[in-house]
N, CA, C and O atoms as CSV, one atom per row, in Angstrom:
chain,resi,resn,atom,element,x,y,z
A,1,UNK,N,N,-9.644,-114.628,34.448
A,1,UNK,CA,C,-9.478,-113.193,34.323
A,1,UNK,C,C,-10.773,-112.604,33.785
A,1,UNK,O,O,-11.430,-113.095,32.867
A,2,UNK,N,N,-10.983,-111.806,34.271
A,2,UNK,CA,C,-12.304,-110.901,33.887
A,2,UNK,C,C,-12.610,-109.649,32.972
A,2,UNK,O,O,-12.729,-108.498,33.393
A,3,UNK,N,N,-12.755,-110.181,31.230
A,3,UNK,CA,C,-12.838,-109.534,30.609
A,3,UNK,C,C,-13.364,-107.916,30.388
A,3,UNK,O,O,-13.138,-107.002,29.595
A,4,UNK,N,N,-14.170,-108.141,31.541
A,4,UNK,CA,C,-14.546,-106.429,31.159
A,4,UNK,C,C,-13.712,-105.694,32.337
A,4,UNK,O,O,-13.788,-104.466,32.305
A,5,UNK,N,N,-12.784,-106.361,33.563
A,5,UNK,CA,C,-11.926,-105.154,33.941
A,5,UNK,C,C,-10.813,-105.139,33.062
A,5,UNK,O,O,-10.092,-104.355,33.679
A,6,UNK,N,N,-10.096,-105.495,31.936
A,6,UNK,CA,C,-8.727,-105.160,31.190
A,6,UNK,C,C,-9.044,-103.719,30.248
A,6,UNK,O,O,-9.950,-103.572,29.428
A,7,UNK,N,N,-8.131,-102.860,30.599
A,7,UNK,CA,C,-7.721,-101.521,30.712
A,7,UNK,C,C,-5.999,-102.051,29.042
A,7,UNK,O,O,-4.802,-102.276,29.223
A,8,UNK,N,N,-6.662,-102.029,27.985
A,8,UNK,CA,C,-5.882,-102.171,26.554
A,8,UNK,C,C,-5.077,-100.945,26.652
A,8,UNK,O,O,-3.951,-101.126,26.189
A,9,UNK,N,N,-5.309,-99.576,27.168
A,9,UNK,CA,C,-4.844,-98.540,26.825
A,9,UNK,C,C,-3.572,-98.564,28.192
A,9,UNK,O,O,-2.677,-97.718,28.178
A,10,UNK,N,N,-3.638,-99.480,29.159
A,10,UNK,CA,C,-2.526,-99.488,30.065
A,10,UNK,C,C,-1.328,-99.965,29.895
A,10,UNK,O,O,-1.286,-101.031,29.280
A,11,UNK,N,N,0.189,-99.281,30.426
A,11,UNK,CA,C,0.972,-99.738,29.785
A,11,UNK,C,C,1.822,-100.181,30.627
A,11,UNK,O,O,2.350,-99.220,31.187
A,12,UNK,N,N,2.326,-101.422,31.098
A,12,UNK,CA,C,3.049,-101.787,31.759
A,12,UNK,C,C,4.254,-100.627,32.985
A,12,UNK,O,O,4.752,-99.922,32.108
A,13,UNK,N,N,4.621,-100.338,33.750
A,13,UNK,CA,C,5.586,-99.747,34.365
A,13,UNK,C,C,6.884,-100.390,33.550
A,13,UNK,O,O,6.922,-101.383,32.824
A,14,UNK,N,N,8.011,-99.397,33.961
A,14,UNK,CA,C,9.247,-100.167,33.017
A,14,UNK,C,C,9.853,-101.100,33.954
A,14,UNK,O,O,10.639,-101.959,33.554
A,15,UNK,N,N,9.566,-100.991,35.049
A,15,UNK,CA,C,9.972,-102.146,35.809
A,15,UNK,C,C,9.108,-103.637,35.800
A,15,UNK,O,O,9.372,-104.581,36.545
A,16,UNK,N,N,8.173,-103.614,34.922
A,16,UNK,CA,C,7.713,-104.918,34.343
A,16,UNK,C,C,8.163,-105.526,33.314
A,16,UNK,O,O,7.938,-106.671,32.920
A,17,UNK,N,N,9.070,-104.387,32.724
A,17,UNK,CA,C,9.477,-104.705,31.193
A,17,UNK,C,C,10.986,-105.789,31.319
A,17,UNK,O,O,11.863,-105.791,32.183
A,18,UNK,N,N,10.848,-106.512,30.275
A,18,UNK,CA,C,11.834,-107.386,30.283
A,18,UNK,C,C,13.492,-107.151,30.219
A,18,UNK,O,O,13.214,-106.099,30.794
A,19,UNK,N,N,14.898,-107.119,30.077
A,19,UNK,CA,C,15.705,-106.634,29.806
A,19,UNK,C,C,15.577,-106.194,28.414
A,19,UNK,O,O,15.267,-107.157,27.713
A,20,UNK,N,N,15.743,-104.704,27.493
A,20,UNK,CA,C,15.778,-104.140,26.593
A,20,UNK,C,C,14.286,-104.135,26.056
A,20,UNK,O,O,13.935,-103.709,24.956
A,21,UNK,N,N,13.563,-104.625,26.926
A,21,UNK,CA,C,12.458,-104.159,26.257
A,21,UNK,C,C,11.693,-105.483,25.140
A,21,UNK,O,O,10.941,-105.166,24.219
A,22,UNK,N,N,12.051,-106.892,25.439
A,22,UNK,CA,C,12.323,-107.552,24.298
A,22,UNK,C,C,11.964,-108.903,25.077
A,22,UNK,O,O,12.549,-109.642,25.869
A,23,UNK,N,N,10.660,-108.854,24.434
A,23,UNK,CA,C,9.891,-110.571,24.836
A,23,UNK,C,C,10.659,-111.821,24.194
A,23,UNK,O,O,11.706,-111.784,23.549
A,24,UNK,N,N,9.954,-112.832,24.498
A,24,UNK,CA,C,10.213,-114.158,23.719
A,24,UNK,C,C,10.653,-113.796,22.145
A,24,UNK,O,O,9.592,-113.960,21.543
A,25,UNK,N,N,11.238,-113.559,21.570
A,25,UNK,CA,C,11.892,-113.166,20.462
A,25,UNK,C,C,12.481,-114.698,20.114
A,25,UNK,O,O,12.495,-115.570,20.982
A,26,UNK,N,N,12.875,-114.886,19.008
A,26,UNK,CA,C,13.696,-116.162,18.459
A,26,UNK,C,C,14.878,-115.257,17.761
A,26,UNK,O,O,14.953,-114.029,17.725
A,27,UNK,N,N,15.992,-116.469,17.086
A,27,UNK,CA,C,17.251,-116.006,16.457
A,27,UNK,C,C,17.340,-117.331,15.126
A,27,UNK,O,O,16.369,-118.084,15.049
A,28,UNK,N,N,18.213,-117.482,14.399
A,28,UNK,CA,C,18.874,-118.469,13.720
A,28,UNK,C,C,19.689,-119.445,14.705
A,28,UNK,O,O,20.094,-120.552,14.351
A,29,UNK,N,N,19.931,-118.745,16.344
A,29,UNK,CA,C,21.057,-119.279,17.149
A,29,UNK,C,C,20.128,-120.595,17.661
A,29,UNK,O,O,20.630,-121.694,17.895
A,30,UNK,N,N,18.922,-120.345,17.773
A,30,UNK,CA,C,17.734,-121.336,18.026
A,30,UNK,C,C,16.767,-122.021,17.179
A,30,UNK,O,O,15.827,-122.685,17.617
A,31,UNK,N,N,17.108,-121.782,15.609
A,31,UNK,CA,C,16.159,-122.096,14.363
A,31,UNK,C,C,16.934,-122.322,13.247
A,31,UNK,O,O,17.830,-121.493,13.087
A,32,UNK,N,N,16.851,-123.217,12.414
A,32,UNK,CA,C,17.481,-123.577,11.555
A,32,UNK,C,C,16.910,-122.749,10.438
A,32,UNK,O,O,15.781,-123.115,10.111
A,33,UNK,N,N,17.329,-121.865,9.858
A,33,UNK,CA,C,16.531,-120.667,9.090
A,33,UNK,C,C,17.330,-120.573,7.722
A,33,UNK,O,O,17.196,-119.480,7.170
A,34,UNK,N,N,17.974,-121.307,7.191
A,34,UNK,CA,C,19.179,-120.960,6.305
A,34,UNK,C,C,18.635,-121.026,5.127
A,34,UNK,O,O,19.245,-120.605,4.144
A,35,UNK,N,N,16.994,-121.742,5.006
A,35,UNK,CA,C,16.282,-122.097,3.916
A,35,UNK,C,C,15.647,-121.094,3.243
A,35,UNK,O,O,14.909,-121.234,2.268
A,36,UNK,N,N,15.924,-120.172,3.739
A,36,UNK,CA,C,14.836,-118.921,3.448
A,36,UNK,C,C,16.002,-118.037,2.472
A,36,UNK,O,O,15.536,-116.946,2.145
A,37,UNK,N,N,16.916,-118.195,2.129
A,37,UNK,CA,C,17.666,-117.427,1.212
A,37,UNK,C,C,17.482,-117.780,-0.375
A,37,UNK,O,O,17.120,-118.848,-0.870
A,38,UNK,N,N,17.772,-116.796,-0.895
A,38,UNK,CA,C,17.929,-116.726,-2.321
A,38,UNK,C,C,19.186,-116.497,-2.898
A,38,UNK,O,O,19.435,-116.707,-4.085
A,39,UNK,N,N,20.045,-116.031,-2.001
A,39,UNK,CA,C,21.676,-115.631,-1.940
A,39,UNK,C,C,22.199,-116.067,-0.846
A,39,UNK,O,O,21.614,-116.050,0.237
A,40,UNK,N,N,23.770,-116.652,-1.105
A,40,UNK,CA,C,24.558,-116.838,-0.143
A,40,UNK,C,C,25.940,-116.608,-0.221
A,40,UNK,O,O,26.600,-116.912,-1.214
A,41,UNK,N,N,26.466,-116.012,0.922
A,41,UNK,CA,C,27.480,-115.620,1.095
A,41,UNK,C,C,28.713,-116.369,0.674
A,41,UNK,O,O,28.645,-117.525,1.093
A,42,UNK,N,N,29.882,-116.121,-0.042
A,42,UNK,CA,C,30.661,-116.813,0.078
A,42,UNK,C,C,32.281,-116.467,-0.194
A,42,UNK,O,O,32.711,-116.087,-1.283
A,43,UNK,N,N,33.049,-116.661,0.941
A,43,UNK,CA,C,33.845,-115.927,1.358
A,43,UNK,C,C,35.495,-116.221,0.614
A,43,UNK,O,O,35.932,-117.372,0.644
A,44,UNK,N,N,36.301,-115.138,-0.008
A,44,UNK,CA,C,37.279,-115.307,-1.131
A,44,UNK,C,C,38.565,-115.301,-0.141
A,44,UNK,O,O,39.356,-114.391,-0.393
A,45,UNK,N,N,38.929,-116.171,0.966
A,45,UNK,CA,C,39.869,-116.401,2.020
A,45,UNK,C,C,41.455,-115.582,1.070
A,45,UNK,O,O,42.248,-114.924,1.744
A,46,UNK,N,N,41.647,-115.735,-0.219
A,46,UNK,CA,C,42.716,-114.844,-0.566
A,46,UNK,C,C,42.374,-113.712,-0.630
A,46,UNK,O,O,43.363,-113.005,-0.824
A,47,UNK,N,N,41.127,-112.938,-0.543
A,47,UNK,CA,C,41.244,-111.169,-0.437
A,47,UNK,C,C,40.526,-110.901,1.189
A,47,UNK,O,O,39.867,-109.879,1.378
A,48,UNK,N,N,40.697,-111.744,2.113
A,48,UNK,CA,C,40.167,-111.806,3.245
A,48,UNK,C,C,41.369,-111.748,3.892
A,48,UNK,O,O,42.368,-112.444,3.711
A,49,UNK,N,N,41.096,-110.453,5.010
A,49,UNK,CA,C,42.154,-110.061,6.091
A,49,UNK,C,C,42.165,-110.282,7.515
A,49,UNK,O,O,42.852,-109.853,8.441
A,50,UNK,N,N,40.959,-111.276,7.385
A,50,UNK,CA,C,40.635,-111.697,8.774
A,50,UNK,C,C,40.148,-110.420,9.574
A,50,UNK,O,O,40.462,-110.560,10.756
A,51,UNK,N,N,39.568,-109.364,9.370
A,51,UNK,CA,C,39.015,-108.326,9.703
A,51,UNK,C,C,38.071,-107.947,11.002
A,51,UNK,O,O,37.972,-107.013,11.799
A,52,UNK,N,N,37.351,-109.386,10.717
A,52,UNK,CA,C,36.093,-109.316,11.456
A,52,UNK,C,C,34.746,-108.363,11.364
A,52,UNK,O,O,33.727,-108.611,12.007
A,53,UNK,N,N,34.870,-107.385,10.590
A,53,UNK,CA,C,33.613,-106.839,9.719
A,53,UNK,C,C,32.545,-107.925,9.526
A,53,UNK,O,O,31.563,-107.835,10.262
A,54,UNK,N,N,32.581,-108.746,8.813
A,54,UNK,CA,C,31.488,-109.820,8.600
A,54,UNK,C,C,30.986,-110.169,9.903
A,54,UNK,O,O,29.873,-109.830,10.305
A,55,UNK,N,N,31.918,-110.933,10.641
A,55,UNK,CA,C,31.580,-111.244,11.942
A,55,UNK,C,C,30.472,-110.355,12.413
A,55,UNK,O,O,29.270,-110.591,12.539
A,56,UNK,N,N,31.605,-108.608,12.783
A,56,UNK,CA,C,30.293,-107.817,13.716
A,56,UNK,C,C,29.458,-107.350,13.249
A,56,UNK,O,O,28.918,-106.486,13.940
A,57,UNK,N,N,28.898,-107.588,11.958
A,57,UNK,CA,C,27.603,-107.493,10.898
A,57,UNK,C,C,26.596,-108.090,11.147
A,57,UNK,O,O,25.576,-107.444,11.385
A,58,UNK,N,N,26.581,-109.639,11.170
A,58,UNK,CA,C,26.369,-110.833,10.876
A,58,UNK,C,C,24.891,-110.824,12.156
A,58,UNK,O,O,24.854,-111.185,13.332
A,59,UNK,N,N,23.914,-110.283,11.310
A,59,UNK,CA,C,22.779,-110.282,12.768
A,59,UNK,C,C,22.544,-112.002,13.209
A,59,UNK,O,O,21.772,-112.354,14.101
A,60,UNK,N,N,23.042,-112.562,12.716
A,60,UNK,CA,C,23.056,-114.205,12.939
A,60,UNK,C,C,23.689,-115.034,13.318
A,60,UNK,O,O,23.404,-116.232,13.314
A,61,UNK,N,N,25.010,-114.340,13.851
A,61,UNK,CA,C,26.189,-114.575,14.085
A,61,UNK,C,C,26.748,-115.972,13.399
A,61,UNK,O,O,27.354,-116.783,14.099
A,62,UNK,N,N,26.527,-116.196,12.076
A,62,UNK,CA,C,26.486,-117.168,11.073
A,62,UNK,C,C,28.021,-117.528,10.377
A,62,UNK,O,O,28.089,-118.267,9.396
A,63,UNK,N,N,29.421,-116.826,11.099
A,63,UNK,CA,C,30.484,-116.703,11.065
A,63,UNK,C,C,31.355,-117.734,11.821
A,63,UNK,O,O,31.777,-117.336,12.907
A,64,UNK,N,N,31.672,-118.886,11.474
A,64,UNK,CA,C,32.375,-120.080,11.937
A,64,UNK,C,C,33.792,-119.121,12.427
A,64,UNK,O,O,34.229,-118.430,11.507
A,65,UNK,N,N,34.415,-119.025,13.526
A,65,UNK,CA,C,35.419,-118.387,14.119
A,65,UNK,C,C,36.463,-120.205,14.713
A,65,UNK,O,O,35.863,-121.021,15.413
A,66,UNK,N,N,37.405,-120.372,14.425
A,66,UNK,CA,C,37.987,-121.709,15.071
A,66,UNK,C,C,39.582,-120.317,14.954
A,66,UNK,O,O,39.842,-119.324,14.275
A,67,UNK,N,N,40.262,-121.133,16.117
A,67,UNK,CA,C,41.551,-120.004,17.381
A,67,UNK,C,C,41.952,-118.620,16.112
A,67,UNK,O,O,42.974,-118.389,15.464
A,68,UNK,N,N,40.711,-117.984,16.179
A,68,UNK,CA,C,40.583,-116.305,16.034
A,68,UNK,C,C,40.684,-116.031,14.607
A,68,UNK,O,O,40.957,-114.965,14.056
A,69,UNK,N,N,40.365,-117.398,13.993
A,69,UNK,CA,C,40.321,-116.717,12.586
A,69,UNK,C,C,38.584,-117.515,11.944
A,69,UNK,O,O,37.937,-118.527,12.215
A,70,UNK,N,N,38.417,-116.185,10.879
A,70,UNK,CA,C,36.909,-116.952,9.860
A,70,UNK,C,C,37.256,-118.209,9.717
A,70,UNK,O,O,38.460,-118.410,9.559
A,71,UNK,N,N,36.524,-119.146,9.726
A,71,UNK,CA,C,36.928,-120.331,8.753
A,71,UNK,C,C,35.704,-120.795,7.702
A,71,UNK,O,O,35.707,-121.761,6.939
A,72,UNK,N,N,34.658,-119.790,7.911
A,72,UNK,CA,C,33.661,-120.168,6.776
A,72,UNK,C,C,31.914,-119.974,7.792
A,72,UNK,O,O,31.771,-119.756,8.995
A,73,UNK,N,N,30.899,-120.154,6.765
A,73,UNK,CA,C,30.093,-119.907,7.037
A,73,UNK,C,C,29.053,-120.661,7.722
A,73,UNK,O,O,28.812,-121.703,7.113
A,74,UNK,N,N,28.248,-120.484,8.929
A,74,UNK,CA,C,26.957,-121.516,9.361
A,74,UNK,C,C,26.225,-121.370,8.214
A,74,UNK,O,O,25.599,-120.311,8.190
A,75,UNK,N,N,26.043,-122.306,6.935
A,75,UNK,CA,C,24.646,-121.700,6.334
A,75,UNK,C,C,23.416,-122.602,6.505
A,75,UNK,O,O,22.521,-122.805,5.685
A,76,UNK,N,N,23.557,-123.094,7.727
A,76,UNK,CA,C,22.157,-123.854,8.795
A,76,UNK,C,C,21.726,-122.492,8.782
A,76,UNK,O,O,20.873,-122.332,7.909
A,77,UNK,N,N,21.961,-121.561,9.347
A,77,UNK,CA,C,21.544,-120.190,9.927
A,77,UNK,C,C,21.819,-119.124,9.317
A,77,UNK,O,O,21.447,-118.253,10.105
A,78,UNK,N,N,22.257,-118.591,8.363
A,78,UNK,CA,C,22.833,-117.999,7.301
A,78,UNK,C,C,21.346,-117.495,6.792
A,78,UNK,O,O,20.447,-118.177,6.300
A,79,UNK,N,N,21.372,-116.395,7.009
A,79,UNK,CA,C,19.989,-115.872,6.047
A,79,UNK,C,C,19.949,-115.246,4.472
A,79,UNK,O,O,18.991,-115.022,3.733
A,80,UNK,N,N,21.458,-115.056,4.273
A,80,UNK,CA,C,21.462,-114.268,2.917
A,80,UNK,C,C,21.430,-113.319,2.373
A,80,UNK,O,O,21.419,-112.987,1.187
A,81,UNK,N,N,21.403,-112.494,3.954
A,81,UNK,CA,C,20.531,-111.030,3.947
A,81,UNK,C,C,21.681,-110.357,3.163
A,81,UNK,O,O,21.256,-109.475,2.418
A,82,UNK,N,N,22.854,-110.509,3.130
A,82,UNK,CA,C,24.034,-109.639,2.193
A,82,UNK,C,C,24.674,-108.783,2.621
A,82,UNK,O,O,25.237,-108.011,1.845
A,83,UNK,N,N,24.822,-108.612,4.342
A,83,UNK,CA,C,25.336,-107.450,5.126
A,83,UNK,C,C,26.718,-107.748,5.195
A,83,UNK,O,O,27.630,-106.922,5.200
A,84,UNK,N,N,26.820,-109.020,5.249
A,84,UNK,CA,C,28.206,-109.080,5.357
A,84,UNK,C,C,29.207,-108.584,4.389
A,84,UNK,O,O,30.271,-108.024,4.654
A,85,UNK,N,N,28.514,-108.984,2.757
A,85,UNK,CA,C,29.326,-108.563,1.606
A,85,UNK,C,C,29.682,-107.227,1.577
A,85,UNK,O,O,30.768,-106.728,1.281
A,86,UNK,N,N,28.038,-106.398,2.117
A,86,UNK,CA,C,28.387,-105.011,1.617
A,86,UNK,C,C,29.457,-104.591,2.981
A,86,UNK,O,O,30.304,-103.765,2.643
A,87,UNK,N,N,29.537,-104.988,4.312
A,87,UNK,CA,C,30.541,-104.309,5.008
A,87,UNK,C,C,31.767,-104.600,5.059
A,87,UNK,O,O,32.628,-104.090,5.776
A,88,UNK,N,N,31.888,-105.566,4.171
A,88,UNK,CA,C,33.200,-106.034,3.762
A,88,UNK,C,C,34.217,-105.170,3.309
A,88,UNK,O,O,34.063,-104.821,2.139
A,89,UNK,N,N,35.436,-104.617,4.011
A,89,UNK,CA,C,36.204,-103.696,3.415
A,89,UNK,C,C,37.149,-104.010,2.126
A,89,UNK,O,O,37.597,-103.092,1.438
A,90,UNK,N,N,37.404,-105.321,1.867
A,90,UNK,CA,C,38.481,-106.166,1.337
A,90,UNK,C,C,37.152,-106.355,-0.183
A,90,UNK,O,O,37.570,-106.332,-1.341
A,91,UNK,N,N,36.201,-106.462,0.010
A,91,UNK,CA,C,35.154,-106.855,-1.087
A,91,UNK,C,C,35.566,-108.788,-1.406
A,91,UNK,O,O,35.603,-109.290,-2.529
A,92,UNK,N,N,35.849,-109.617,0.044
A,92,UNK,CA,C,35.766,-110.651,-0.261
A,92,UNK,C,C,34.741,-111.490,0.105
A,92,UNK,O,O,34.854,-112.715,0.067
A,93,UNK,N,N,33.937,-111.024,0.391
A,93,UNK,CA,C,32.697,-111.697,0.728
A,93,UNK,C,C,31.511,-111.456,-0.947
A,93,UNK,O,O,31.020,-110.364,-1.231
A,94,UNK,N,N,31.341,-112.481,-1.624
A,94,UNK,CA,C,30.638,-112.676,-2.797
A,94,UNK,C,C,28.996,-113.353,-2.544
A,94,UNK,O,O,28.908,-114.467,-2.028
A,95,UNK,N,N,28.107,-112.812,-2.832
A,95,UNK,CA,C,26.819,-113.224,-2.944
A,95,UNK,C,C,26.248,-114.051,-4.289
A,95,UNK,O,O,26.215,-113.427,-5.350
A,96,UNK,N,N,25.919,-115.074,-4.268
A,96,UNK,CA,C,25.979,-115.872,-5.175
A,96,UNK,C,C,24.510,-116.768,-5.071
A,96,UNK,O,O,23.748,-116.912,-4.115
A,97,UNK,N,N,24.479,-117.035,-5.770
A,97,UNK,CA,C,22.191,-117.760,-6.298
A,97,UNK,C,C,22.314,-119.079,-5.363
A,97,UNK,O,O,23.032,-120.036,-5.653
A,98,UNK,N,N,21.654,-119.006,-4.409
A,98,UNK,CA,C,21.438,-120.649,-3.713
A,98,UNK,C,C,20.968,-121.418,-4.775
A,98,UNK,O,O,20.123,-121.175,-5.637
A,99,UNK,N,N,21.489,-122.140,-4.613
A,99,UNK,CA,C,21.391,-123.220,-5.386
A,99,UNK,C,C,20.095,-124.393,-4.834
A,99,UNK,O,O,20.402,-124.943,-3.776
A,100,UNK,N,N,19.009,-124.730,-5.297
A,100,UNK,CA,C,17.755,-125.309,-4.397
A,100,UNK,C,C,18.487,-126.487,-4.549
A,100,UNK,O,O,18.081,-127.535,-4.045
């Protein structure tokens, strides 16, 4: 490729663009990322209504589901981030000090 014809200020057509707009990106669904917390979720199954709030929070989808109910957390992939606690309507989702 020939450095002095590339045109930096050109911007792709949107029909080059990928679906949503969104390159090679990674997830937790492909990376074991669970190490990076300082907090972790942990879920009080007696003030839990099976809701699914956590679930559709969960940018990590880090929510063990077995025939339609929570049963606990991936924390392979579990980042800690705390979204789940705060959208928790029931307030049974508890954030608590990882333990190294």
């Amino acid at each position: 490729m020939d450095k002095k014809n590339i045109n930096l200020n050109k911007k792709p057509s949107w029909k080059a663009l990928k679906i949503g707009g969104v390159s090679e990106g990674g997830s937790a669904k492909d990376f074991a990322t669970g190490d990076w917390r300082e907090e972790r979720p942990v879920i009080d199954f007696k003030k839990c209504k099976q809701c699914f709030e956590c679930w559709g929070y969960c940018p990590e989808a880090a929510f063990i589901v077995q025939k339609q109910k929570i049963v606990g957390i991936n924390y392979l992939h579990c980042k800690g981030c705390g979204i789940c606690a705060k959208e928790c309507p029931y307030k049974a989702i508890n954030m608590v000090e990882e333990k190294k």
